[in-house]
Every structure is written in C-alpha cells, then in structure tokens.
N, C-alpha and C positions, 0 to 999 in steps of 0.2 A: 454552562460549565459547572461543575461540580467536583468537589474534592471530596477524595474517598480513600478509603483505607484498606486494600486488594490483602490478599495472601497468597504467597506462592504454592502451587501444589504440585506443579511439576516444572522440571528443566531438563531440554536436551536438544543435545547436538543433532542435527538433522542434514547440515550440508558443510562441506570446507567453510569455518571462521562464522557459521550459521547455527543461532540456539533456535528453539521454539519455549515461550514460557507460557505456561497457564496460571490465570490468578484466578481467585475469588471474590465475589463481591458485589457493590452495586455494579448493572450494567444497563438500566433503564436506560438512560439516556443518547447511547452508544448507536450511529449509524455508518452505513460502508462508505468508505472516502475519510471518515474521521479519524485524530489519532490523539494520542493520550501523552502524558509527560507524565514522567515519573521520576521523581527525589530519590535520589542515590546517598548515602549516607559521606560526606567528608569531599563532596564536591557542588559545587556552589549552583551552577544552573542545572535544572532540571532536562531530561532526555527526550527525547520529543519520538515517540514509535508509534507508526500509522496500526490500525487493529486490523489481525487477521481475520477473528470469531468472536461472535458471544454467542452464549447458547446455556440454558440452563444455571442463569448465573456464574459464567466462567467467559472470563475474559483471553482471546489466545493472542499473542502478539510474538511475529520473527523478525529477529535482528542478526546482523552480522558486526560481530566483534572488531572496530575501525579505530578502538580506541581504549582510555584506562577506564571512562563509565562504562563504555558495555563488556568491557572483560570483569568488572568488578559485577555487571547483568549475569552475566552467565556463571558466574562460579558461585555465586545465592542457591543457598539448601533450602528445599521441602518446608513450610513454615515462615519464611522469610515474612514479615510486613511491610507494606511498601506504600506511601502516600503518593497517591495519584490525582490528577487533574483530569478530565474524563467531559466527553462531548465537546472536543477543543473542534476548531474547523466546520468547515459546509459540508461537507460532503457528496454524493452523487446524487443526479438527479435523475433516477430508476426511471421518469413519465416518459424520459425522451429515448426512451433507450427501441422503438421496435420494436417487430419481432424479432429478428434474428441480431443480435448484440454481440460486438465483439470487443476482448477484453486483453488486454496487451499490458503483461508486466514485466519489468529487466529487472534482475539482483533483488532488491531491497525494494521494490515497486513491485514484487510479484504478491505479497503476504495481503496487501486490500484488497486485493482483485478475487479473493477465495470468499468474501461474507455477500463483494456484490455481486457473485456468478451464485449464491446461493438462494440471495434477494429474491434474483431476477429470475430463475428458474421456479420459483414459489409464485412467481408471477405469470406464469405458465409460458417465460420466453426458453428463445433456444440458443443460449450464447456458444459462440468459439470463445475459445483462447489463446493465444499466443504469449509462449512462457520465452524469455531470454535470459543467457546467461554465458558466462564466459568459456568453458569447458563441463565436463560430464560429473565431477565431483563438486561441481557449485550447485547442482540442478537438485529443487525439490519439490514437491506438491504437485506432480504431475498425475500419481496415482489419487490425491483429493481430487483435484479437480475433474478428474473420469468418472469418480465415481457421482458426483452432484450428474453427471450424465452431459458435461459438458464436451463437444470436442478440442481435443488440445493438441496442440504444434507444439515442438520445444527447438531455439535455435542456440548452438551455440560457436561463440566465434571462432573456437579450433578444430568445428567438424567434428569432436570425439563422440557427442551425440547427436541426435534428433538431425536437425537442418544445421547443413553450414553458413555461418554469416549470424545476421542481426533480422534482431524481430521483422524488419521492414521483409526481409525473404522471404517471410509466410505470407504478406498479404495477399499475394496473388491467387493464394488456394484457399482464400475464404471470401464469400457472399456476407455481407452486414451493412445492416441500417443505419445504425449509428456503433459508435466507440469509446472505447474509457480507458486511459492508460495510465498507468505512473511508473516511473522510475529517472534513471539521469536524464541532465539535461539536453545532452545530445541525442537520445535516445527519442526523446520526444522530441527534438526539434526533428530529426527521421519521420518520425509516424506521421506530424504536420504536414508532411511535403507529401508522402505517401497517400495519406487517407483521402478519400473521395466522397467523403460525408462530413457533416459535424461530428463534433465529441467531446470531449471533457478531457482536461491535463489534468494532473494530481502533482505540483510540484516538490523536490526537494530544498529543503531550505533551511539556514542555519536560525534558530528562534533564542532570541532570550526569553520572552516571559510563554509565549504559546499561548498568550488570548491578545495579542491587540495594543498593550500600555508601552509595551518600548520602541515600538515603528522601527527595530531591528531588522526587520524581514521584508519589508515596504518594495514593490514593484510597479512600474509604469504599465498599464493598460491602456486598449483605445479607449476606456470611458474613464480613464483618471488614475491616478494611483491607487494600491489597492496592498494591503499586507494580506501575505501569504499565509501566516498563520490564523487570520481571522477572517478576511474576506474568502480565504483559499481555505486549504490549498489546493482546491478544484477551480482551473477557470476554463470556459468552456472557449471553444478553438476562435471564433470570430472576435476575440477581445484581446487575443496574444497580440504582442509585440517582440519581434524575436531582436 
C-alpha cells in the first residue's frame, strides 16, 4: 500500500451516471484486479474505485455517480489534487489464466477487466470478453476493448443493444480456459453456476479503511474468514461460499 498524491487531468462522461478520470502520478505499484481509495475533501471515509489503466504514469479509473462522493468525483476540474491509497487488494492471477481467457464485467465490474485483457494479451493470450449492462446508454469500452484485439459480446437486459439478457447469455458463444469476473453480486453468483472452469470473482464491497484494520468487509470462505478488501477482493471460485 502506498499513499500518494494523483492529479486530475481529465474528466468525462462516458455512459448514463458514468465518469472516466485520469490522474497522475505514482503508479508503480498498481496491478489488474486492484483498486485505489481516494479522499474526497469534507467526507469522512475514503472511496474505494477498482483501476481501469495505468500506463505512462496515468492512473484511469470509471465510476458511476451512486452517490454525493462520486458526484462531488465527477464534477472535480482539470488540476484537482487528490490523496490516494494505491496497490490496495490481490488482485489477478494472470499464470492461471490459459490460453484462451475469458473476461466477464457488469456496470461497475466492467472498468478492471480493460488493464487485465491488456495484461493478458501482452502475454500473448487471446481473451473474450463479455461486457453487461442494463440498456444501450449504460454500455461503454466496447470499442477499447476491440481494439486491445480482444473479442467482445455486450448483453444488455432490455435488448436495446448487443444480446438480450445478462452476461450468462453469452457463454455459450465463447470457448475459454479459465475466467475472471467482477461486478454485483448476483451477477456473479450467475457466472458461478454457468462457468465450467475455475476462475477468480472480483467482489463488491462496502470498505472502511481498504487495507485490512477495521474487519468491516470481513467474509466466510471454505478456508476461513477472509476480508474483501485485503485478502480480496479477488477470490478464486473453489473457496466461494454463496
């Protein structure tokens, strides 16, 4: 864990109640599956956002506006300073992934699945993806993800785009070794019943500190309790307890 001192250099809207921000900064330490906290000025626990990118020292992380911290995220101008907590969580474990990897994000669980589908293809894999979301105005990063050279599905639950229904609708038209997913909870307990391989959850979780000291986030596993935010929030499928 490290704490650091980002700057914003861009903000924008990218889907319905969806910013994307880019900061600057340290990003040593930063791997896919991990996520960052960041102190918001005049509220008390810091904001827990999984990373989309780094690259070039630039940090990219997408949130959807759920609340008064992230609407006070998104309306931060160009220069903003922002004190970050940075290399929070496990993250993925790219060795087990395949060849052929597939990578399954809903809403707010689609923004980590962009640094490990870019990982993993530096790694000479050839992931799918399977993007979910609710209607056609929620959907974004389909054209990033084509272009990393990945294939991508996109379902959403009123038919207006791609597939109708929920992620679990695309499995059938994807071949893969193993899988990596995040988003809600229901969503993944879907994929678990669906998926015919191991894989790795990425779960959501409400955190107070987001390293471990306040056992806020604490969940039952078959090998013992385990907090979300520090043992997690990747656990891989044979340890779930639903």
């Amino acid at each position: 864990m490290k704490n650091t001192v980002f700057e914003l250099i861009k903000n924008k809207q990218i889907a319905k109640n969806t910013y994307e921000s880019v900061l600057r900064g340290d990003i040593s330490d930063i791997k896919a599956g991990q996520f960052v906290n960041i102190k918001i000025d005049g509220f008390y626990l810091r904001r827990p956002i999984s990373v989309c990118n780094v690259e070039n020292e630039e940090l990219t992380i997408i949130y959807k506006v759920v609340g008064a911290g992230t609407k006070v995220m998104a309306e931060m101008k160009q220069g903003t300073r922002l004190n970050v907590l940075t290399g929070l969580g496990n993250g993925y474990d790219l060795s087990k992934s395949g060849e052929k990897p597939l990578l399954v994000g809903g809403g707010a669980g689609v923004p980590p699945m962009y640094l490990l589908c870019r990982q993993l293809v530096k790694l000479g894999k050839t992931p799918s993806v399977i993007l979910g979301f609710g209607s056609e105005n929620e959907v974004f990063y389909e054209e990033e993800f084509q272009k990393l050279g990945a294939k991508v599905y996109v379902t959403t639950v009123d038919g207006s785009y791609g597939i109708k229904g929920f992620v679990t609708d695309a499995f059938d038209k994807v071949e893969y070794t193993y899988f990596y997913t995040c988003g809600p909870e229901p969503m993944l307990k879907a994929v678990y019943d669906k998926s015919v391989t191991s894989g790795e959850f990425s779960f959501e979780e409400r955190m107070g500190c987001g390293f471990g000291a306040c056992m806020g986030c604490s969940c039952k596993t078959k090998y013992g309790n385990k907090r979300i935010c520090k043992d997690g929030p990747v656990l891989v499928k044979e340890e779930i307890i639903w």
